[in-house]
VOBA-1610 file (N, C-alpha, C; in pm, whole numbers, padded with zeros to 5 digits, always signed):
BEGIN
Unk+09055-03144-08097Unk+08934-03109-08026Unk+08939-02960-07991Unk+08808-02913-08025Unk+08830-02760-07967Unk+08784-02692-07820Unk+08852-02638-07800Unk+08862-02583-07629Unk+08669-02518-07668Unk+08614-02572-07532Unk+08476-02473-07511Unk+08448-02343-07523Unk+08363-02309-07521Unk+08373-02192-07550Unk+08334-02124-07420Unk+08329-02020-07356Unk+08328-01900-07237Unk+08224-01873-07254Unk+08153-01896-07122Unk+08044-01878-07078Unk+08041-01675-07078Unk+07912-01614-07064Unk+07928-01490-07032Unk+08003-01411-06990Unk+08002-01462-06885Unk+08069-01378-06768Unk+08191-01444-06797Unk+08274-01545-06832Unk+08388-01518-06850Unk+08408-01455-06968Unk+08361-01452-07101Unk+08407-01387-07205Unk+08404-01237-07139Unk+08343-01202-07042Unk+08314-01043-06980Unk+08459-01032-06915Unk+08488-01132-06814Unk+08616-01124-06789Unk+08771-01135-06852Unk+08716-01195-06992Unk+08838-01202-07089Unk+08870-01039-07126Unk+08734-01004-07138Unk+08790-00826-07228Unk+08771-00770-07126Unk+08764-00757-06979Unk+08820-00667-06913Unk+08953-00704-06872Unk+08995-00775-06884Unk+09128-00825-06839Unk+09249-00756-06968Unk+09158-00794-07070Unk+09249-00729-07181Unk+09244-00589-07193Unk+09129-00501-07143Unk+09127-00383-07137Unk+09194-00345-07041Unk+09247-00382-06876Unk+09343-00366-06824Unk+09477-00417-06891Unk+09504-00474-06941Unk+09627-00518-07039Unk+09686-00413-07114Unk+09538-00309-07152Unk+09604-00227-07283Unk+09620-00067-07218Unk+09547-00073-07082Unk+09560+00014-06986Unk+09742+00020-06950Unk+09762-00089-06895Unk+09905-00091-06876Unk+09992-00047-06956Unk+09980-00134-07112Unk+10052-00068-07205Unk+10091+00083-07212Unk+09911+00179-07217Unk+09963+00328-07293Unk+09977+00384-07150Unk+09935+00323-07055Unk+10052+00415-06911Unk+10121+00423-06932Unk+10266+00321-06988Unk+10357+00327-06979Unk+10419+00421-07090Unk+10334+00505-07150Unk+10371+00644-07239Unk+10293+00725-07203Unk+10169+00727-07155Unk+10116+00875-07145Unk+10070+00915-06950Unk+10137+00801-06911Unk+10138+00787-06714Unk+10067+00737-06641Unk+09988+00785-06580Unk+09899+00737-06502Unk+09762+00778-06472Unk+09739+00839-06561Unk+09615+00913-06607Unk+09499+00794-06703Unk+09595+00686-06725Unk+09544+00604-06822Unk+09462+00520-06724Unk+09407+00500-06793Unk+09255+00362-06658Unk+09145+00373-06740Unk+09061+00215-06728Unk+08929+00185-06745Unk+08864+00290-06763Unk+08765+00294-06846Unk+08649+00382-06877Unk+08541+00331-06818Unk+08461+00415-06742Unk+08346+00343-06700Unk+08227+00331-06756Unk+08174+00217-06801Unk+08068+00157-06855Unk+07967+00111-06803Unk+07880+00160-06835Unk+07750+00093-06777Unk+07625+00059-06864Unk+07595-00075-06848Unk+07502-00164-06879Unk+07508-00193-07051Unk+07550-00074-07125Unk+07581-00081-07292Unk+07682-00083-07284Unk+07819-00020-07229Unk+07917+00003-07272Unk+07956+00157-07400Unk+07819+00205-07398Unk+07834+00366-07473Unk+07904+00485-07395Unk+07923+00460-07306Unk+07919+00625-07196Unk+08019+00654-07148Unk+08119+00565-07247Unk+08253+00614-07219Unk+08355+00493-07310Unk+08507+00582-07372Unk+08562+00463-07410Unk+08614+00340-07358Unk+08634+00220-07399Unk+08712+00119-07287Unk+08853+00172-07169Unk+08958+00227-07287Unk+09006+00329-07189Unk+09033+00443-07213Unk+09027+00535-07143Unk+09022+00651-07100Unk+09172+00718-07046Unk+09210+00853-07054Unk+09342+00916-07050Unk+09445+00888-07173Unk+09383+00885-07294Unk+09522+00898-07369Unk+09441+01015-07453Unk+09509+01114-07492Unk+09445+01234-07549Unk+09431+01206-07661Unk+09306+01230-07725Unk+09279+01233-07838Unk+09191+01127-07878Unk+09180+01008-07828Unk+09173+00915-07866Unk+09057+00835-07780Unk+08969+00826-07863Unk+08849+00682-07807Unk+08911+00605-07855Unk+08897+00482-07741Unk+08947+00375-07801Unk+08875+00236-07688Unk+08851+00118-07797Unk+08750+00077-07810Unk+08882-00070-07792Unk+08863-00146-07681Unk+08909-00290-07686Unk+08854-00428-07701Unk+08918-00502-07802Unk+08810-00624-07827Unk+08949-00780-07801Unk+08865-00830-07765Unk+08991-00994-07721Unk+08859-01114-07730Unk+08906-01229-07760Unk+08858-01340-07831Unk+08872-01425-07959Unk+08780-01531-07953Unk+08842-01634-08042Unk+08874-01503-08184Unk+08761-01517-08261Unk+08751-01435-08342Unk+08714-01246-08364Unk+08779-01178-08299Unk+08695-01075-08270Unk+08680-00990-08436Unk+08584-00883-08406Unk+08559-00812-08544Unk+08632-00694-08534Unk+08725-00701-08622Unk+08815-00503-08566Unk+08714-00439-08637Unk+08634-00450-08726Unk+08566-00345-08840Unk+08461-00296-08747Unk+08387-00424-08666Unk+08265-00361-08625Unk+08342-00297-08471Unk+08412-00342-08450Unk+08465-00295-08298Unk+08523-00104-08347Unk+08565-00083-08485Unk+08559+00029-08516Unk+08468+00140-08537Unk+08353+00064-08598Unk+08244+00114-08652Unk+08176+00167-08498Unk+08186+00075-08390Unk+08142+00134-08242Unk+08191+00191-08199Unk+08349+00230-08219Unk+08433+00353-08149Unk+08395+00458-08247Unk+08378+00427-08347Unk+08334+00543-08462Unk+08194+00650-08387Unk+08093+00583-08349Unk+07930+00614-08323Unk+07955+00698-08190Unk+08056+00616-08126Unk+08055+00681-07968Unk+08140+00802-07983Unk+08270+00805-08032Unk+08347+00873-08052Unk+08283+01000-08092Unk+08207+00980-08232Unk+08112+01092-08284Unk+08080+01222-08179Unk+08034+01201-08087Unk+07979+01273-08013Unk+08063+01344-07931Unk+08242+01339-07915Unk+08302+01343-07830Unk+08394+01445-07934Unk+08434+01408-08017Unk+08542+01509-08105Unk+08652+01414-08102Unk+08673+01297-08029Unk+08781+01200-08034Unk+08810+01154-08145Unk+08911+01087-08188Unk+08946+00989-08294Unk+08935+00818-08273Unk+08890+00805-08341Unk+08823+00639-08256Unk+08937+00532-08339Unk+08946+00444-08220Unk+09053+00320-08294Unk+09003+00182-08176Unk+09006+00082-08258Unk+09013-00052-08182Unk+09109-00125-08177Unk+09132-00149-08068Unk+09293-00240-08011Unk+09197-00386-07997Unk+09245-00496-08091Unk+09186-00570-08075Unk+09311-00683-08067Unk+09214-00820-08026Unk+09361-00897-08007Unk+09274-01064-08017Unk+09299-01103-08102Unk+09247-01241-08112Unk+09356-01351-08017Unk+09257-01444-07981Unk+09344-01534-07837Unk+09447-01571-07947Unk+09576-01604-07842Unk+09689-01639-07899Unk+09747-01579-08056Unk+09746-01442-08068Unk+09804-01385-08192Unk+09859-01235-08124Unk+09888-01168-08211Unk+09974-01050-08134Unk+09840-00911-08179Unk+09816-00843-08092Unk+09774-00727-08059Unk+09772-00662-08236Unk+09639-00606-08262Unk+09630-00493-08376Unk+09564-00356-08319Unk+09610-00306-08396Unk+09495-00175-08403Unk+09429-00117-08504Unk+09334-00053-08535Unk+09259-00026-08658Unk+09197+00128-08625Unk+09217+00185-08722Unk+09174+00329-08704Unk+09151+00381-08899Unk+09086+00484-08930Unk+09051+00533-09008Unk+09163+00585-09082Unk+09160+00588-09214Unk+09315+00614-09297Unk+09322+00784-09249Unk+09260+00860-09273Unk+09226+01009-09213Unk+09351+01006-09105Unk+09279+00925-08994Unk+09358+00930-08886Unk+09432+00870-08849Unk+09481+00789-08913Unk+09639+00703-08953Unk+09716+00820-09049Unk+09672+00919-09126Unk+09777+00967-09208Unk+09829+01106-09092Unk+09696+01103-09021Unk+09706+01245-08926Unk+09853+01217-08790Unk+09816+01076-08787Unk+09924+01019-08677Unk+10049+01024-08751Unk+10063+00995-08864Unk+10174+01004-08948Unk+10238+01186-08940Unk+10166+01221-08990Unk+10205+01382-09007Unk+10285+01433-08858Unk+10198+01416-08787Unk+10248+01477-08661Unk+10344+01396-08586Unk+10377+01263-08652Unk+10531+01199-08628Unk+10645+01250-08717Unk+10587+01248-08806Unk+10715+01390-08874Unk+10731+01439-08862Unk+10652+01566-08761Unk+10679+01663-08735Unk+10768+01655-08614Unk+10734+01562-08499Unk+10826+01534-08398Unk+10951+01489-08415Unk+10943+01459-08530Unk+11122+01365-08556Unk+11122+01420-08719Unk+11183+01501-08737Unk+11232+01591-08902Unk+11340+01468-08957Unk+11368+01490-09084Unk+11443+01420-09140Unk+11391+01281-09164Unk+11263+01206-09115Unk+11239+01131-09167Unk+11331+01018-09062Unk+11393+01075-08924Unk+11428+00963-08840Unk+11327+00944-08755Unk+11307+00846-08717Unk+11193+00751-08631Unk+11274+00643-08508Unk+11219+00712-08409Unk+11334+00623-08282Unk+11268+00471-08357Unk+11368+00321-08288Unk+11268+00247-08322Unk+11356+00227-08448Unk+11336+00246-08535Unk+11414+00218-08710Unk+11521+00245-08705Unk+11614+00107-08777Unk+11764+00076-08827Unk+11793+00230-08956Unk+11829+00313-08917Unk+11847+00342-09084Unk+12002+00305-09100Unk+12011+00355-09250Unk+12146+00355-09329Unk+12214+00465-09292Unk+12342+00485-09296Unk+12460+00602-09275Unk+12442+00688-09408Unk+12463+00827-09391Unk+12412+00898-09514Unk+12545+00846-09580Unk+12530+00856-09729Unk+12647+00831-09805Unk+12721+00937-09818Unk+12854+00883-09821Unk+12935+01003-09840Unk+13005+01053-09973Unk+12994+01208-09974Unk+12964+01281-10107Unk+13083+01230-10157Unk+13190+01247-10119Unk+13333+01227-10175Unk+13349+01077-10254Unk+13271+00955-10209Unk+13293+00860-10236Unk+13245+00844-10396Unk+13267+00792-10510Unk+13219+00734-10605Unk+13261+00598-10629Unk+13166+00546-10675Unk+13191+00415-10760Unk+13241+00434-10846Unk+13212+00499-10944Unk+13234+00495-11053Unk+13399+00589-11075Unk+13526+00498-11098Unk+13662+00571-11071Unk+13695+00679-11188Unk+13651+00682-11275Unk+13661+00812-11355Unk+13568+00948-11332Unk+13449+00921-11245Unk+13390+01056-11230Unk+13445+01120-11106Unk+13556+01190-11095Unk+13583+01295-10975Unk+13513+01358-10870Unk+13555+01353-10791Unk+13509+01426-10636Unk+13427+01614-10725Unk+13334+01669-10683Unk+13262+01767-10721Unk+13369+01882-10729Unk+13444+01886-10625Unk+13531+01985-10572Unk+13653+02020-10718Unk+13717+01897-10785Unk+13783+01832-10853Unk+13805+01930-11003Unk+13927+01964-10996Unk+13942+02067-11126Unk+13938+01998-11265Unk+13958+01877-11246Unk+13949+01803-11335Unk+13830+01823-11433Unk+13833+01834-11603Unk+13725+01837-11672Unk+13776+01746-11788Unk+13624+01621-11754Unk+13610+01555-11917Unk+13599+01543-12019Unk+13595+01745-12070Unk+13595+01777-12191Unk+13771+01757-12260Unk+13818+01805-12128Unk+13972+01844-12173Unk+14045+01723-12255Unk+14164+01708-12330Unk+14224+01628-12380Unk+14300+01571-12265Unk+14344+01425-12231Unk+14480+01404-12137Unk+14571+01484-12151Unk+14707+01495-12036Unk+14792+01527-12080Unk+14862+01469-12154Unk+14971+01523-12282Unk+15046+01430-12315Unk+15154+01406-12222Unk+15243+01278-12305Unk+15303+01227-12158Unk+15446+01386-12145Unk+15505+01348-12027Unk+15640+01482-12055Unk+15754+01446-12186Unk+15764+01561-12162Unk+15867+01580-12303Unk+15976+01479-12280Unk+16067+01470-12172Unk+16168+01365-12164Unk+16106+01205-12225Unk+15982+01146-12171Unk+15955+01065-12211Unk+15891+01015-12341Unk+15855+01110-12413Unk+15815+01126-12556Unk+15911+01117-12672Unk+16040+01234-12584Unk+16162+01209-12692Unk+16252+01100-12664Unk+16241+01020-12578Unk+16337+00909-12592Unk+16280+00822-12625Unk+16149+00787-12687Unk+16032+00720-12738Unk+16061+00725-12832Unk+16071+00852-12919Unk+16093+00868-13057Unk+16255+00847-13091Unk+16361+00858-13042Unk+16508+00838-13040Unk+16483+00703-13045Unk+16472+00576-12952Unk+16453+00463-12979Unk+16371+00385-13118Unk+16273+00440-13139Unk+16220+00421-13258Unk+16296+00489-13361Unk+16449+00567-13390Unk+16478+00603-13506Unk+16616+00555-13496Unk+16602+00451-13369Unk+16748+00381-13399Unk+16886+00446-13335Unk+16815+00568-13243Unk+16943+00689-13211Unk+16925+00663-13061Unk+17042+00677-13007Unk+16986+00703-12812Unk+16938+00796-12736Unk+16905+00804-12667Unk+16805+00882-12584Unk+16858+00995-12552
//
């Protein structure tokens, strides 16, 4: 059987509740500057929340919500502002998305590289760089290594060559 569905005013109270939800969240990185946007009667005249730089951003919570069109409305409002628009949306019982424009997903990218060089990212397991000295492969030498695979082996030393050949002619060593 499926749960009823939310009258107005509670679906009104579902996404402000979640818009304080997501308030909490980016406080807890960009401080306390973060809080509700104030809205009135459309919801145009400002983003859901407000204080994270750069960024309109547009919150949606419910059974099914639309991230595309919940974008397409941070998109219109945003327009006018110079912001970058994204929707934090969150369907009941599933985990939190966000949706933003590839533009400004590659732009967020860039300027995380730039904060962290080398391609480390707090957050990510990496691997230990490999080390130069090591090979698999037991015949190719360390770089450093005077050794060259053009050269012939050595032959073996003279003591052991001529008592090689003394034994093979029947004489002692």
């Amino acid at each position: 059987m499926s749960r009823p569905r939310l009258s107005g005013a509670g679906a009104r109270r579902k996404g402000h509740q979640w818009e304080r939800d997501v308030v909490h969240l980016l406080a807890a990185i960009f401080g306390d500057g973060v809080r509700r946007g104030l809205q009135y009667r459309d919801g145009g005249d400002a983003p859901d929340v407000v204080g994270v730089p750069g960024w309109w951003i547009e919150c949606k919570k419910g059974r099914r919500p639309n991230p595309c069109a919940a974008l397409r409305q941070a998109i219109a409002a945003a327009a006018k502002s110079g912001l970058r628009p994204v929707a934090i949306c969150r369907e009941d019982n599933a985990e939190p998305t966000a949706m933003l424009r590839l533009d400004d997903f590659l732009a967020l990218l860039r300027g995380a590289a730039i904060a962290e060089p080398a391609g480390r990212h707090p957050g990510i397991q990496h691997q230990a760089a490999p080390d130069p000295d090591h090979r698999d492969d037991a015949t190719t030498p360390p770089a450093e290594s005077p050794w060259d695979p053009d050269m012939p082996a050595d032959p073996p030393p003279a003591h052991q060559s001529e008592g090689r050949r003394a034994s093979a002619a029947g004489g002692s060593p």
